[in-house]
C-alpha positions as CSV (number, residue, x, y, z in Angstrom):
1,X,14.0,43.9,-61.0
2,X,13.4,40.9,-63.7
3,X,16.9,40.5,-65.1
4,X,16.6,39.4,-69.0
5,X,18.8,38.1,-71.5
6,X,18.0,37.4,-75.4
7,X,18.9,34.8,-77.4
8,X,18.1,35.2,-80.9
9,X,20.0,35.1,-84.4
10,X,17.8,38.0,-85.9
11,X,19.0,41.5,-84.9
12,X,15.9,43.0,-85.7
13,X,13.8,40.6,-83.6
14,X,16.6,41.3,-80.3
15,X,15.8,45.0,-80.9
16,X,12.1,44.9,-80.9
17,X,12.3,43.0,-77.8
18,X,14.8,44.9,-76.2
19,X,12.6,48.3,-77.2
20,X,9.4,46.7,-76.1
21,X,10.8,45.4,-72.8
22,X,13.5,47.9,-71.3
23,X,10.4,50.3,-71.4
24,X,9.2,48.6,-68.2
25,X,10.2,50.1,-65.0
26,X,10.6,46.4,-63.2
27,X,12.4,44.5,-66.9
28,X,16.2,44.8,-67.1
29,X,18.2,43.7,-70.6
30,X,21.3,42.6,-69.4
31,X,22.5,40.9,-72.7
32,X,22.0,39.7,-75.9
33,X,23.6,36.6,-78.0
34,X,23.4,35.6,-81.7
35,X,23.8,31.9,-81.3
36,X,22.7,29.9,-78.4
37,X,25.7,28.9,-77.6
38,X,26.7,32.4,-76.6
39,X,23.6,32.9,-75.0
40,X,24.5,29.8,-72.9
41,X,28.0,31.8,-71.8
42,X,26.2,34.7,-70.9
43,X,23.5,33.0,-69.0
44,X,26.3,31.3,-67.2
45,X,28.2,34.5,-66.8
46,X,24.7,36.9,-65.7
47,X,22.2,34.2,-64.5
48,X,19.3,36.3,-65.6
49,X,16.2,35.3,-64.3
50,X,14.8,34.8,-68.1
51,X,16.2,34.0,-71.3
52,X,14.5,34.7,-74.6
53,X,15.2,32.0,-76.9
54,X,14.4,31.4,-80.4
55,X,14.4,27.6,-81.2
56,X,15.8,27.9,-84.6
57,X,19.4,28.8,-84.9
58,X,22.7,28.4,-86.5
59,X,24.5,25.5,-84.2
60,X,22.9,24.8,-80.8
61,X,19.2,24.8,-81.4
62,X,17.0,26.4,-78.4
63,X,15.7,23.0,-77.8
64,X,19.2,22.1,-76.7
65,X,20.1,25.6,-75.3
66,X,16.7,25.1,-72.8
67,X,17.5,21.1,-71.7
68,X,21.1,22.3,-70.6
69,X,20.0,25.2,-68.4
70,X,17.5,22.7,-67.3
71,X,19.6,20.0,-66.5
72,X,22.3,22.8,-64.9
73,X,20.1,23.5,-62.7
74,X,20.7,27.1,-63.4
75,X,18.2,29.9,-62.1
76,X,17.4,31.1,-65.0
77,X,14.1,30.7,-67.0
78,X,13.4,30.0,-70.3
79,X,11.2,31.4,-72.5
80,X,10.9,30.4,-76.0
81,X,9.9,32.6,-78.7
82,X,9.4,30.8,-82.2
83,X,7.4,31.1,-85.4
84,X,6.1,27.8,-84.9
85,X,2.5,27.0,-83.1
86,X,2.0,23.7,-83.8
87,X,1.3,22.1,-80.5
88,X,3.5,19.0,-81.2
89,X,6.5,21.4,-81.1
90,X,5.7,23.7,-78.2
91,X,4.8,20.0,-76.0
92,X,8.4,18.7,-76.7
93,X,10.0,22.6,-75.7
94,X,7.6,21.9,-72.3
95,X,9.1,18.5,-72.0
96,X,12.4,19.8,-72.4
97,X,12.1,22.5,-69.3
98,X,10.9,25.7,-70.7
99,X,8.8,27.5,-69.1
100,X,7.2,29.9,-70.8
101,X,6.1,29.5,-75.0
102,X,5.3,32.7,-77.2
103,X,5.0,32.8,-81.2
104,X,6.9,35.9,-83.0
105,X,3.6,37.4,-83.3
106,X,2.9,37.7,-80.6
107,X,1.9,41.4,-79.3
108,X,4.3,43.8,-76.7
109,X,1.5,43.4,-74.3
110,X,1.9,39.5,-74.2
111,X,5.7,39.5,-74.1
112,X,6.0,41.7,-71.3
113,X,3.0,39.2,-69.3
114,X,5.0,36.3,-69.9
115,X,8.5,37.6,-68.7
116,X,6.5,38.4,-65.6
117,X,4.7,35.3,-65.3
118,X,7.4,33.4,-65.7
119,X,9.7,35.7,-63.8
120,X,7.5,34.7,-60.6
121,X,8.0,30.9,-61.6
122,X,4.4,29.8,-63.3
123,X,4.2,28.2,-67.0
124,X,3.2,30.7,-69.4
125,X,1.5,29.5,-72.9
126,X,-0.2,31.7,-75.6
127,X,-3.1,31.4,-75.9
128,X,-3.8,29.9,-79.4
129,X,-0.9,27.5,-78.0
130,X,-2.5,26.2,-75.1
131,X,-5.5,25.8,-76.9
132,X,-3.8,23.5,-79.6
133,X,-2.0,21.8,-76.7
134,X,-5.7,20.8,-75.4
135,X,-7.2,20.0,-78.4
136,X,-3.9,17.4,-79.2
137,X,-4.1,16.0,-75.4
138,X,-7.9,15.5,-76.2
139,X,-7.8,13.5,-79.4
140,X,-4.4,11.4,-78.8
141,X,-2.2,13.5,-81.3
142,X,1.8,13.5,-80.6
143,X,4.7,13.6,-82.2
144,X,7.1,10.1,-82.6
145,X,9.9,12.5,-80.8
146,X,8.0,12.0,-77.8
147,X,9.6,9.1,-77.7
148,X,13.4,9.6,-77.4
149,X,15.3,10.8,-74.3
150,X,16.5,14.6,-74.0
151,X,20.1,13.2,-74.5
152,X,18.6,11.7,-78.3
153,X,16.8,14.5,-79.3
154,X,20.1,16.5,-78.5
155,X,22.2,14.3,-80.7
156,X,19.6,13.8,-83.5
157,X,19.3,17.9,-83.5
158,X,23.5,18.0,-84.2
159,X,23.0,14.7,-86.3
160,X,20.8,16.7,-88.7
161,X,23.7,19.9,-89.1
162,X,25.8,17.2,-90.3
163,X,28.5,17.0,-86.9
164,X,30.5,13.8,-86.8
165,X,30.3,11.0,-84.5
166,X,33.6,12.6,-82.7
167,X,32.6,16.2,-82.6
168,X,29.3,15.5,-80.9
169,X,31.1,13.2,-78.3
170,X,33.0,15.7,-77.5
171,X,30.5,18.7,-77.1
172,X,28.6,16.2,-74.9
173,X,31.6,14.6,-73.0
174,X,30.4,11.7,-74.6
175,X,33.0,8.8,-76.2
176,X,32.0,8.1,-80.1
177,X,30.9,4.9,-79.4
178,X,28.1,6.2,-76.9
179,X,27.2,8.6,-79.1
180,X,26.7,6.0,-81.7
181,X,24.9,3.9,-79.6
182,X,22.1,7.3,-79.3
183,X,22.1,7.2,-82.4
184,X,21.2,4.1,-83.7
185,X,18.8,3.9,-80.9
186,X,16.8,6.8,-82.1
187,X,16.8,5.5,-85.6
188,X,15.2,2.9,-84.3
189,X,12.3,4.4,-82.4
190,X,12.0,6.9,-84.9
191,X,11.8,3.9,-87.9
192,X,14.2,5.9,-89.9
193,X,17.5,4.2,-91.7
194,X,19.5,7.5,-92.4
195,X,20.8,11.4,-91.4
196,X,18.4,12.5,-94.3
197,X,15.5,10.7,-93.7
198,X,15.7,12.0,-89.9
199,X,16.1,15.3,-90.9
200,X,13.0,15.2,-93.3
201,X,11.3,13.3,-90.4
202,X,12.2,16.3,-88.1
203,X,11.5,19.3,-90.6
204,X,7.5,17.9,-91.0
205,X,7.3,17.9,-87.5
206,X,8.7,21.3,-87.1
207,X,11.8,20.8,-85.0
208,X,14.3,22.4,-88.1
209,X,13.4,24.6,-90.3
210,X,15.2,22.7,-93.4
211,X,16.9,19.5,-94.0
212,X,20.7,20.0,-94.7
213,X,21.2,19.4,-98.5
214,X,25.1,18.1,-97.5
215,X,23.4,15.2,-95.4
216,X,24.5,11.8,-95.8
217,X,23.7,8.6,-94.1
């Protein structure tokens, strides 16, 4: 039995899943969340062997969500399920330890292939994805957040929702002055000289869907 557990701030999208998935005789919902940092409690709590996670939530994004199961070490799986194709985006979500990449429109057919793909531990891409992840390998295209470190991408994704210095530190046991020092490190490789520019930077490459009009510097 394929234990799952979905992570996904839309209700209606949990419920399609759920419907399309506890139809299978060998698929098992065992929980849902609406932010990703519930879904990180329950996959604690349940260690499912999947998660369905949408990358863009309120709080924790998926991108963070999937690099601390990963670097847990926990059992379980993730499988990222997004609106966004472009092959920039799914190559960081690869880089950051999922292991299996669907779009939303994708069809039940392909949802329920994946779970059991990646279920049985192999990499599972859609199709129009792994094509665009070919084509970008082929003529040298990448993102410039190829460049940072799990740990900066984690603190320029809570950067961009406007946390302070302090509160990220602490969500990361990090001290403020660490934290600072991410930061001003990923300005750097990222040639970018404030919170808004980053976020602008980050929302043409599709890691958020919209800058944060309370940014500042």
């Amino acid at each position: 039995m394929i234990d799952v557990v979905l992570v996904d701030d839309h209700e209606l999208v949990r419920t399609g899943f759920r419907m399309i998935l506890q139809q299978q005789p060998d698929i098992r919902i065992r929980g849902e969340a609406g932010t990703a940092e519930e879904g990180l409690r329950l996959i604690r709590m349940l260690s499912p062997h999947i998660a369905l996670v949408d990358v863009h939530m309120p709080g924790m994004s998926g991108i963070e969500l999937t690099e601390r199961v990963c670097r847990a070490k926990m059992d379980t799986n993730v499988v990222v399920v997004t609106v966004v194709d472009d092959a920039r985006f799914p190559k960081r979500l690869l880089d950051a330890g999922a292991l299996g990449y669907l779009t939303k429109g994708c069809s039940a057919t392909e949802l329920v292939a994946a779970v059991r793909q990646v279920a049985a531990g192999r990499r599972y891409l859609a199709p129009a994805v792994a094509q665009q992840l070919a084509l970008a390998t082929l003529d040298g295209t990448s993102s410039p957040f190829d460049m940072l470190s799990s740990r900066e991408l984690e603190v320029a994704m809570m950067l961009v929702r406007g946390k302070p210095l302090t509160t990220i530190g602490e969500q990361l046991s990090l001290s403020p002055k660490t934290v600072s020092t991410y930061k001003q490190r990923l300005m750097e490789k990222l040639q970018v000289e404030h919170v808004i520019g980053l976020a602008h930077l980050m929302n043409v490459h599709g890691l958020i869907d919209a800058p944060n009009p309370q940014l500042s510097g």
